[in-house]
C-alpha positions in Angstrom: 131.0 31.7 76.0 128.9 28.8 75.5 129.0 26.8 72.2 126.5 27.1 69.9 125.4 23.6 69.6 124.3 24.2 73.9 122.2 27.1 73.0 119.0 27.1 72.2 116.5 30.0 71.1 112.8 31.0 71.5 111.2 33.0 69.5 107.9 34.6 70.6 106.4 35.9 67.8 103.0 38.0 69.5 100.4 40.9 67.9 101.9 43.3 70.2 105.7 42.5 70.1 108.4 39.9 69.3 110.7 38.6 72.1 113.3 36.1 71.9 115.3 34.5 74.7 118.1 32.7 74.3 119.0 30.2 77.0 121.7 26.6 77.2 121.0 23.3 77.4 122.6 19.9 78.4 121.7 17.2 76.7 117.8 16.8 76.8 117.6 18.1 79.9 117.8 21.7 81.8 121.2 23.0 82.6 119.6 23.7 86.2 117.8 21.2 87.4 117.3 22.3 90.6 115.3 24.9 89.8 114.2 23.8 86.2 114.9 27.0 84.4 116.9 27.6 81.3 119.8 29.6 82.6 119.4 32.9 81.2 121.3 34.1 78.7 120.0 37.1 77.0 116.6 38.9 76.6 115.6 40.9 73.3 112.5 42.6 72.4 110.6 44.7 69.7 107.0 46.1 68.9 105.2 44.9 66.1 102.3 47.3 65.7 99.9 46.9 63.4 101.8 43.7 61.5 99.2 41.1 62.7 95.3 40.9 62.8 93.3 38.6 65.7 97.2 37.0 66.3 97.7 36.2 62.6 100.8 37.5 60.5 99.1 40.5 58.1 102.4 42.5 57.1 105.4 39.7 56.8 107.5 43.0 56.2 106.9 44.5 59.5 107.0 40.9 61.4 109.9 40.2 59.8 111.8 43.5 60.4 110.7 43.3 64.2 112.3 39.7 64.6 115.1 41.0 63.1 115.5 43.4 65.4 114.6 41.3 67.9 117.5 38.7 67.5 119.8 41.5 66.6 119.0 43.0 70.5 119.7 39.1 71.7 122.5 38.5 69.9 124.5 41.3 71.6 123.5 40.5 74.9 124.2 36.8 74.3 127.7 37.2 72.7 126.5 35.0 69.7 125.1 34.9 66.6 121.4 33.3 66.5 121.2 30.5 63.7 117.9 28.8 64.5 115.0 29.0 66.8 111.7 27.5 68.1 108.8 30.0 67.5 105.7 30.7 68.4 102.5 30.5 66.6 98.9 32.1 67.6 95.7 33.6 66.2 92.0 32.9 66.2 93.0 30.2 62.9 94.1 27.7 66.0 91.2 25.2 67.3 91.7 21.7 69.3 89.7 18.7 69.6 90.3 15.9 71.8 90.6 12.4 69.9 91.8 8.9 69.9 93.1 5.8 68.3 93.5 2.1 68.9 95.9 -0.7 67.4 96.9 -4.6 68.6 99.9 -4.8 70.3 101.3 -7.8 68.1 104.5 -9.1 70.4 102.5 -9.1 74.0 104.5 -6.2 75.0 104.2 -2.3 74.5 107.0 -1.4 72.5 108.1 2.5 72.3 106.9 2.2 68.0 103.7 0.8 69.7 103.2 4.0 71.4 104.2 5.6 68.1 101.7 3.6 66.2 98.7 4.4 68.3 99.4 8.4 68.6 99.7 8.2 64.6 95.9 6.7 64.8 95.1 9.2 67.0 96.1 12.4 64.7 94.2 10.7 61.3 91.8 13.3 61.6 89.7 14.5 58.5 91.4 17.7 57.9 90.4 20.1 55.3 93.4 21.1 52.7 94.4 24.5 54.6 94.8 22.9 57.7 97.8 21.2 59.3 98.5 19.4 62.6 100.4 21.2 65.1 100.9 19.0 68.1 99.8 15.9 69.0 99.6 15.9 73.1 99.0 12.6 74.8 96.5 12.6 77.8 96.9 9.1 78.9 96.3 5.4 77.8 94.4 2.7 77.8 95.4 -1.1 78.1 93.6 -4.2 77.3 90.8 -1.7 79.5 93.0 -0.8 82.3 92.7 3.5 82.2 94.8 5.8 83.4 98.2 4.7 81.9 100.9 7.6 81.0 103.3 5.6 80.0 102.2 2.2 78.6 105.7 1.2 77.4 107.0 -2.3 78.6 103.6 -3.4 80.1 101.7 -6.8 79.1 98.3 -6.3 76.8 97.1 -6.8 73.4 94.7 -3.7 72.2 96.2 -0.4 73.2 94.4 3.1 73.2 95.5 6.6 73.0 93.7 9.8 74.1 95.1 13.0 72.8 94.5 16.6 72.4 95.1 17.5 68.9 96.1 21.3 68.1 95.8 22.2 64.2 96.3 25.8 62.5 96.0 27.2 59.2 98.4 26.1 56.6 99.0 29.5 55.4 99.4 31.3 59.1 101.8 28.7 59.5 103.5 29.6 56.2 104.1 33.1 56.9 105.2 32.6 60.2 108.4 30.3 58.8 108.5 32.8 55.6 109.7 35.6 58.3 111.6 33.7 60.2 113.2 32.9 57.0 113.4 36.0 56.1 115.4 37.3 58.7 117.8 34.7 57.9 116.7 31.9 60.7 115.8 28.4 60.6 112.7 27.3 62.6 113.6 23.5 64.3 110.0 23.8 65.6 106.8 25.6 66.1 104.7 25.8 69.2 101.0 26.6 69.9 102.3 29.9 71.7 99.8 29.0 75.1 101.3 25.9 75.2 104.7 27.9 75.5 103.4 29.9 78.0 101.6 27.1 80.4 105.7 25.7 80.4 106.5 28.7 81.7 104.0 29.9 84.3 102.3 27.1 85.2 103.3 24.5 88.1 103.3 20.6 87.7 101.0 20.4 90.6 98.5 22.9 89.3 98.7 20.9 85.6 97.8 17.6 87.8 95.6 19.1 90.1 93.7 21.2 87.4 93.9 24.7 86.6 92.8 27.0 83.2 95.5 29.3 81.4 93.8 32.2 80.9 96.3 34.1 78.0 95.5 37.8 77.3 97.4 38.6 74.2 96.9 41.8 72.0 95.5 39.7 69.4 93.5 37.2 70.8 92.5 35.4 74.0 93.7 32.0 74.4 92.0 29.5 77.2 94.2 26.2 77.7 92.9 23.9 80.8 94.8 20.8 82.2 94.2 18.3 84.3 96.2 15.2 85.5 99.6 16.9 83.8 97.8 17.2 79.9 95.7 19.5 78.6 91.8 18.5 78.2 90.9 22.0 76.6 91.7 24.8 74.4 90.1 27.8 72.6 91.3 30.7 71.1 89.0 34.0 70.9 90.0 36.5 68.2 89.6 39.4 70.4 92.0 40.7 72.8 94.0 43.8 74.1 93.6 45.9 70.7 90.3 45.9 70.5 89.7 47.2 74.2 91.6 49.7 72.5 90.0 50.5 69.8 87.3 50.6 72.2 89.0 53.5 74.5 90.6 55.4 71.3 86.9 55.7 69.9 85.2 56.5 73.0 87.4 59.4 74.7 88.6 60.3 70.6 92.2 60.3 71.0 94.8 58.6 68.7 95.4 54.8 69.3 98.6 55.1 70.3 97.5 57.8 72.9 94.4 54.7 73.7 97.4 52.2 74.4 99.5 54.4 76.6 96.0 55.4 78.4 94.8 51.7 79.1 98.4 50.4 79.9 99.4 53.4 82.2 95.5 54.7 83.4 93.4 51.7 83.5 91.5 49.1 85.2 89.3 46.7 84.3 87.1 47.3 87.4 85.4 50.9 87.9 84.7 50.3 91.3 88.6 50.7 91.9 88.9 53.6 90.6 88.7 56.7 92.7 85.7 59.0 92.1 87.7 62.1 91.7 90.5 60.7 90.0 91.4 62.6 86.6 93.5 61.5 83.3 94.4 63.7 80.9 93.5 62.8 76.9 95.1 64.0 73.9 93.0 65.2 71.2 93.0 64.0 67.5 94.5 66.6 65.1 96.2 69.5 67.2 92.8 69.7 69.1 94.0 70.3 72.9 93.8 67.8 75.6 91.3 67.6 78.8 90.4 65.9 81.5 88.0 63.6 82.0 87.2 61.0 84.9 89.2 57.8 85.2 86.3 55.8 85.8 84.7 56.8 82.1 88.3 54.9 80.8 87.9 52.1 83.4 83.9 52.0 82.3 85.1 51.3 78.7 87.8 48.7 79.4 85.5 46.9 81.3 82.7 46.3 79.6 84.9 44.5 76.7 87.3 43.0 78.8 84.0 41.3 80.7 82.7 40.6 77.3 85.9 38.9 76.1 86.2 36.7 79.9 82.7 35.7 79.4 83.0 34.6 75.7 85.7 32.8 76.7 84.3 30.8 79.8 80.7 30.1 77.9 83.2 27.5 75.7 84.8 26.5 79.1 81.3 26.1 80.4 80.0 24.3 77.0 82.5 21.0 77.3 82.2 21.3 81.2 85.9 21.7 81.5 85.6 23.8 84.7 85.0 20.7 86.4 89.0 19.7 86.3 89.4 23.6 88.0 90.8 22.6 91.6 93.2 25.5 91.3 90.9 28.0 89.6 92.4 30.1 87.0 96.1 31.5 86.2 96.3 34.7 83.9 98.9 35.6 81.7 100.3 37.5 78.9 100.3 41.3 78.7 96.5 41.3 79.6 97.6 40.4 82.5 98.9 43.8 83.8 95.3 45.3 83.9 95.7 46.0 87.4 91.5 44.5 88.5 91.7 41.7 86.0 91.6 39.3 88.8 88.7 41.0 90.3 87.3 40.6 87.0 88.1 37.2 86.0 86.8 35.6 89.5 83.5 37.7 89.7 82.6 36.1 86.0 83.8 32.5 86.6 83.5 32.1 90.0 86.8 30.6 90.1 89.9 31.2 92.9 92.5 33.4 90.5 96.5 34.0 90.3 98.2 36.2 88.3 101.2 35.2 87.1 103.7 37.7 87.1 107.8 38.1 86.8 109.4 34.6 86.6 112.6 34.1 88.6 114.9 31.9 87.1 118.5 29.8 88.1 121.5 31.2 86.9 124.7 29.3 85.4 125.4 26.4 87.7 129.3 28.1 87.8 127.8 32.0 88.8 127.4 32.8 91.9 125.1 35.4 91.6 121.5 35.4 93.0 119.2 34.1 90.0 117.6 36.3 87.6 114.2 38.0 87.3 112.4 37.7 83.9 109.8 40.0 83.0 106.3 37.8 82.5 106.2 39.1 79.0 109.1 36.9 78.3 106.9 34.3 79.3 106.1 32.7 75.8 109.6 32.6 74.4 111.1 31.2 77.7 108.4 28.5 77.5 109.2 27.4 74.2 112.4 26.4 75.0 111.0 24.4 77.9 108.0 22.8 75.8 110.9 22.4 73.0 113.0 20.3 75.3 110.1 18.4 76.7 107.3 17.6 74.2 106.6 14.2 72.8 104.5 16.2 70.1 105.2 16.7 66.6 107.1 19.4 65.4 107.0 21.5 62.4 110.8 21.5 60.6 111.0 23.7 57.5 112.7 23.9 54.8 116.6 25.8 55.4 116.5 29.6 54.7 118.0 30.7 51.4 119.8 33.5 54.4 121.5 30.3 55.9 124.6 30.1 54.5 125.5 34.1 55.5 124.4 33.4 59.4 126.8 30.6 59.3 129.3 32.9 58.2 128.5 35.3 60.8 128.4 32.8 63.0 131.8 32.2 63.1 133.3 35.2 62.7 131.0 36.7 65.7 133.3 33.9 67.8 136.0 34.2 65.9 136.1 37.8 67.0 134.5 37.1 71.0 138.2 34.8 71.1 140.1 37.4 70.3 138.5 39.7 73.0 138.7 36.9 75.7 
């Protein structure tokens, strides 16, 4: 069993579900480094319904009962009791702007609190009172004119510059996301933009440096996040995304939401072309009224027209800052969007642009096991990534205060090995 100081948690807190996945770690680096996964310890999952609105915590009760359960699920698989975690943070609250600062390098030489100094320039932006910076994410550098630099440290100049892409969120959506956390008895050691999480883990280093867009589908919201060079240039978050295509399909064919979700996730497509022209699904009325049939192609007519709307919002701010000029290898999509079988169809015809889906991640298992490696479901994606982005960020994190639940997780902490020994 692995100690609990190796272990390290991600918790992927989404409008549509909560998963957390526990992996190891040695040192500051990846237990498997040929492959560059977090061996895979356990998977846990559980649906959070109606408990956020547009990605933002609405019910901490619900949220906080669904991480809860969450862990709990984790926690048996992993033969462990889950103290702390890194989780995720989304909604439409989230907005970027690329920025820069400049200081005089004093001593000749670029020292690594050089580097600090000029990324603390770069985040003095003129934030508003309910508004916090989330992560600080160097681009690249600039020395005594000389561009391009990623690593300026130990070079020869005088006036050093920093460009960055800064990520801020609401004060208070940050708030409630470490208040449920906290309330379910966990301490947060940091909190990630969840795209961010999710370009660690479905995203390759050469697509980052070549350039590609992250195109997130969430149930909340729609997140775009485009790199170039290895850093991101670009991110926007849409406040409309899986729920309210529907909303859309529960209103239209008048059948219970839940009946609309099992409908679009089982039934649809976001192109009607695709769909055959005598293909049937079968609807559930609203109040004991009885079901019927009605084409597929009426549901796939209704998920498309929104889910076009929603690509196309998204892509006129692509379009706006000309980001789709770093685009060499077109777009990625993710998140449980992402499992609309035609979305790709979709996505290219509207931006023109050569599209992958990313889909189940494989990952390494234990350097001692000799069994083949893992496969993760993509909707694992986030909370796999933030362990990744956890391990690899030079951003700033958000540490909270300990939970008032601390002391009893420690407690059954050790017991939970306490007991495992005795099994062994």
């Amino acid at each position: 069993m692995a100690r609990r100081k190796e272990l390290l948690v991600g918790l992927d807190v989404g409008a549509a579900k909560v998963a957390v996945v526990v992996g190891k770690s040695n040192g500051d680096d990846l237990a498997v480094l040929g492959r560059g996964f977090l061996p895979l310890r356990t998977v846990g999952s559980a649906p959070l319904l109606a408990a956020q609105r547009r990605g933002t915590v609405v019910n901490l009760k619900a949220t906080t009962e669904a991480i809860v359960q969450a862990v709990h699920e984790a926690e048996l698989g992993a033969n462990c009791g889950i103290l702390s975690v890194v989780a995720s943070i989304g909604g439409a609250h989230v907005r970027s702007v690329n920025s820069h600062g400049v200081v005089a390098i004093k001593r000749g030489e670029v020292r690594p609190e050089d580097v600090e100094r000029v990324l603390e320039a770069a985040r003095a932006l003129a934030l508003p009172d309910d508004r916090q910076v989330l992560h600080v994410l160097p681009q690249d550098y600039v020395l005594d004119g000389q561009e391009g630099i990623l690593d300026p440290t130990g070079m020869s100049g005088i006036r050093l510059e920093a460009r960055v892409h800064v990520v801020t969120a609401s004060v208070t959506a940050a708030h409630n996301v470490l208040a449920c956390c906290q309330g379910a008895g966990l301490d947060v050691v940091g909190l990630v933009w969840a795209p961010l999480a999710t370009a660690e883990a479905v995203l390759t280093q050469e697509e980052k440096e070549l350039g590609v867009a992250l195109l997130d589908f969430g149930a909340g919201t729609t997140d775009v996040l485009v790199f170039d060079r290895g850093a991101p240039r670009f991110s926007f978050s849409l406040g409309l995304g899986g729920a309210v295509v529907t909303s859309d399909v529960a209103h239209g064919l008048q059948t219970p939401f839940h009946e609309a979700e099992h409908l679009k996730v089982s039934q649809g497509c976001a192109v009607r072309d695709l769909v055959g022209a005598h293909e049937r699904v079968e609807v559930a009325g609203v109040g004991g009224r009885p079901p019927r049939l009605v084409p597929r192609s009426e549901l796939a007519w209704m998920i498309e027209a929104r889910v076009e709307e929603i690509v196309q919002l998204v892509w006129e701010e692509v379009r706006k800052v000309e980001a789709d000029r770093y685009l060499n290898c077109g777009v990625v999509l993710a998140g449980g969007g992402a499992a609309l079988p035609g979305l790709d169809v979709l996505v290219q015809r509207v931006t023109g642009q050569q599209v992958r889906v990313a889909k189940d991640l494989v990952l390494a298992s234990d350097d001692q096991s000799e069994d083949p490696p893992a496969v993760l479901d993509g909707i694992y994606a986030g909370a796999l990534g933030l362990l990744r982005f956890h391990l690899r960020s030079r951003g700033e994190e958000l540490v909270p205060q300990r939970s008032a639940h601390r002391v009893f997780h420690v407690v059954k902490s050790y017991l939970w090995e306490f007991v495992s020994a005795l099994r062994a």
